[in-house]
N, C-alpha and C positions, 0 to 999 in steps of 0.2 A: 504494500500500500504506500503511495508516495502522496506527503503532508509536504508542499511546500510554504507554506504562510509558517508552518513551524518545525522545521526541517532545516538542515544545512549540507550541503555539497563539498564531497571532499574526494582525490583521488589517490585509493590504495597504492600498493607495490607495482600492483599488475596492471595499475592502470584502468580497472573497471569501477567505476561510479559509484558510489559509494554515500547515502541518504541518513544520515543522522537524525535525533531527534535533537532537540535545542538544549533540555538538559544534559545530554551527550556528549553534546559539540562542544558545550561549555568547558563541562568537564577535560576532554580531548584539548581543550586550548589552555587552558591552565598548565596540565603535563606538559605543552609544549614551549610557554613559557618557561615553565620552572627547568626546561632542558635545555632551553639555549643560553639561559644564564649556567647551571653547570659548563655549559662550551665558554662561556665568557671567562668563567672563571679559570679551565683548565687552559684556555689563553692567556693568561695572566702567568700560570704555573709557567709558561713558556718563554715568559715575556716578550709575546706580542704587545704591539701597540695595538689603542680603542679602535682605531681606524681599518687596522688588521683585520681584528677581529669582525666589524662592522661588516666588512668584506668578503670573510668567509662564511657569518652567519646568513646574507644575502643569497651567497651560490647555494648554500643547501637546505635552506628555509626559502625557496620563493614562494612571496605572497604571502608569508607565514612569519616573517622573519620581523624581531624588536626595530623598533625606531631609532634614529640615529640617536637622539637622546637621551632611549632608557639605556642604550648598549652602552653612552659612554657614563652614563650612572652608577650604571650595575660594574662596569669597568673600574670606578673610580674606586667604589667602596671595596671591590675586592682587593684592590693594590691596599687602603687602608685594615687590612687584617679581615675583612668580612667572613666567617667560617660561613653559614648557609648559606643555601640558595634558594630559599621558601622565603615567604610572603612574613615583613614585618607581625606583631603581632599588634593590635590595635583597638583602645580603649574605646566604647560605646554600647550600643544599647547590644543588650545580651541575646542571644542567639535563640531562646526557649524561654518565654513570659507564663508561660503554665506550669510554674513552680510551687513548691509545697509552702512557699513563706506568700505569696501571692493569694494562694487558695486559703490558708490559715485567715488572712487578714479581707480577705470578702466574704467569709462565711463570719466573720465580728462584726463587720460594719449588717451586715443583714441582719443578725439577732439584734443589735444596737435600734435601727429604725426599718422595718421592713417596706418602709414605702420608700426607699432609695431607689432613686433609678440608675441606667447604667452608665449615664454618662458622667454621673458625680460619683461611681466605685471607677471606671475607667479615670477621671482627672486624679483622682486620691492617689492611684496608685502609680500613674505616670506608664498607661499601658494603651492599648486601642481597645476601642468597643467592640470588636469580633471576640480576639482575646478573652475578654471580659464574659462575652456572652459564651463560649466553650466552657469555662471556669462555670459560669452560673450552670453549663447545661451536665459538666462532671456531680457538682453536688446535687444534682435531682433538686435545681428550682425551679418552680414558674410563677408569674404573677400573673394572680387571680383578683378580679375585682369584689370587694365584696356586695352581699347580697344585704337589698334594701327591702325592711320589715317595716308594714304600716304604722304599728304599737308596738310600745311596750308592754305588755299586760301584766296584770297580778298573776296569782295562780287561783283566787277566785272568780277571775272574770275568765280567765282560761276552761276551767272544771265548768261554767255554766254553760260556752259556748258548745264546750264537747258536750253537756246534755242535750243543747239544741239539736244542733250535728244529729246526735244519736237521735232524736225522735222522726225529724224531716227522713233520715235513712228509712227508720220503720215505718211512712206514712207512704215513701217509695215504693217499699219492696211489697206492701200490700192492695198497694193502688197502680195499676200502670200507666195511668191519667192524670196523676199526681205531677209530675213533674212538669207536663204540658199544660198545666191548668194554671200554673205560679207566674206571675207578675212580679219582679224584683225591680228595684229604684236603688238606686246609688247617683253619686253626684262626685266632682273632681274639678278640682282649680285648675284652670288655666294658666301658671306663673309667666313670666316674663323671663326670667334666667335662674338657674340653681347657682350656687355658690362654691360644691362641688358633686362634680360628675362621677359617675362608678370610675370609668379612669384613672382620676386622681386618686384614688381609694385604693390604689389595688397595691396588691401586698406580693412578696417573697416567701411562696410556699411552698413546704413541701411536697412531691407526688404524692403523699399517700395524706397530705391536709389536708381537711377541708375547706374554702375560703371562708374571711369569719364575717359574723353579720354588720350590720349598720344602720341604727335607726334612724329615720329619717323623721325628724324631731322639727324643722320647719325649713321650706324650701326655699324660699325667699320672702321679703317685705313687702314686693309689689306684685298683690294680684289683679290681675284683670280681666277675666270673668269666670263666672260659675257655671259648668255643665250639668243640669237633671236631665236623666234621660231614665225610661222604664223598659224594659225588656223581657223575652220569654224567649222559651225554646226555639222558637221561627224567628226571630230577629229584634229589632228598635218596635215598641209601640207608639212611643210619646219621647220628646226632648225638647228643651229648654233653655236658652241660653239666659243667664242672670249678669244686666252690669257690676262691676269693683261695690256702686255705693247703694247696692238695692240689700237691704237686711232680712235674712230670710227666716222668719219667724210664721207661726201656725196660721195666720191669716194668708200668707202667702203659699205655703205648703199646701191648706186648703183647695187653693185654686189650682195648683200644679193637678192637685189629687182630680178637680171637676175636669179640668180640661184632659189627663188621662185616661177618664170614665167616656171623654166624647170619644175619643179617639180607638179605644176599645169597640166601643159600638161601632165604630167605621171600619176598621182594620183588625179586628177579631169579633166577628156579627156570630158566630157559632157557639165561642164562650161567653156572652152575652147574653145569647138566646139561654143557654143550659145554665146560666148563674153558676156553673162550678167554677171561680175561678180565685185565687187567693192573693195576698201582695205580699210580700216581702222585705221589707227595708230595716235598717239600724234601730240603733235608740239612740239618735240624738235629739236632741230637745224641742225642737219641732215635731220632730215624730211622734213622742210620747204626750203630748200633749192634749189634756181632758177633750178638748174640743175636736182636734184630729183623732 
């Protein structure tokens, strides 16, 4: 198979063509540096002049052969006592960044703040964010946004809903009209912006973590309007948009409830006619109220 975009051309002994890979070639040209400086060198043993030498590494290096420059370099410092003929050795960034003192010290900063991101353990440690990201992917991390819970609840408002739970289940499994007969109402702000997004939230966790929760305790200061909307097993009955400064108290729930009951009659004329049909909504204060 011939790769020329990453390939390189060279001619053996014999003269037949000969297709490298690029790591290869690289390699192959290194060796052939580090062997014309041994020839520089054992010109020196000889004392030839740079020029000499220049001359002979030309005839049998063509095309291949050191620059006038490095030969008279490599030339100079072998007359100054130079023993090798390898590659100085040279201070800089190290060769292998997925070290054990590396990995020690981003598995601390994660327990320390697990909402670190990677660009601030790659700056800490003076690494690149690939790097960075193999190290997170060696210790079995990922980061998981966590999960946003409407309430908080006691454990008695908990044990009452699971009694509800449990009787709606049993009113189910006895009825099979039960479920299609229920009208449920909920309502939902329309904010303007959150403060923070599950994104920001998200955490360094283990594979075998679970992500942890997050109550979502208030989303923002500016709302601007309110959603009622009723629904059942076939879809939307009734919805309601509410302005920011319209206050929703049993007077107005009231009329939500009348114009629901019109809209029943128009877009569910079956469960109308049969009066089987039930609602379902919260206890908030509107709700529960003598009049509603």
């Amino acid at each position: 198979m011939l790769l020329r975009s990453t390939s390189a051309r060279r001619q053996d002994a014999t003269g037949i063509s000969v297709y490298l890979a690029s790591g290869e070639f690289s390699a192959i040209r290194m060796d052939v540096r580090v062997e014309q400086r041994v020839n520089i060198k054992f010109g020196v043993k000889l004392a030839k002049t740079a020029t000499e030498t220049l001359q002979l590494l030309h005839g049998a290096y063509v095309g291949e052969a050191l620059s006038r420059a490095r030969v008279f370099a490599c030339h100079r410092r072998f007359i100054l006592s130079k023993v090798s003929a390898e590659d100085d050795t040279r201070s800089g960034r190290p060769s292998s960044l997925r070290n054990e003192n590396n990995v020690v010290r981003i598995s601390d900063m994660i327990k320390e703040d697990r909402t670190v991101t990677v660009r601030v353990l790659a700056d800490a440690l003076h690494i690149n964010k690939s790097t960075c990201h193999q190290i997170l992917q060696d210790l079995g991390k990922r980061k998981l946004n966590a999960r946003l819970v409407p309430h908080a609840l006691t454990q008695d408002q908990k044990e009452v809903r699971a009694s509800n739970c449990a009787d709606l289940l049993h009113e189910a499994q006895n009825d099979a009209m039960f479920v299609n007969s229920m009208i449920a109402e909920d309502e939902s702000w329309c904010f303007q912006y959150d403060p923070q997004t599950k994104r920001q939230s998200a955490e360094w966790r283990s594979m075998c973590t679970p992500p942890s929760k997050k109550v979502r305790r208030q989303s923002s200061k500016t709302k601007t309007i309110i959603l009622f909307f009723f629904f059942d097993a076939r879809g939307i009955v009734h919805h309601k948009f509410v302005p920011q400064w319209q206050k929703i108290n049993q007077e107005v729930y009231i009329s939500f409830l009348r114009r629901m009951h019109e809209a029943i009659q128009r877009r569910r004329s079956d469960l109308c006619a049969s009066g089987r049909w039930n609602l379902l909504h919260d206890n908030a204060r509107p709700h529960t109220a003598l009049s509603v």
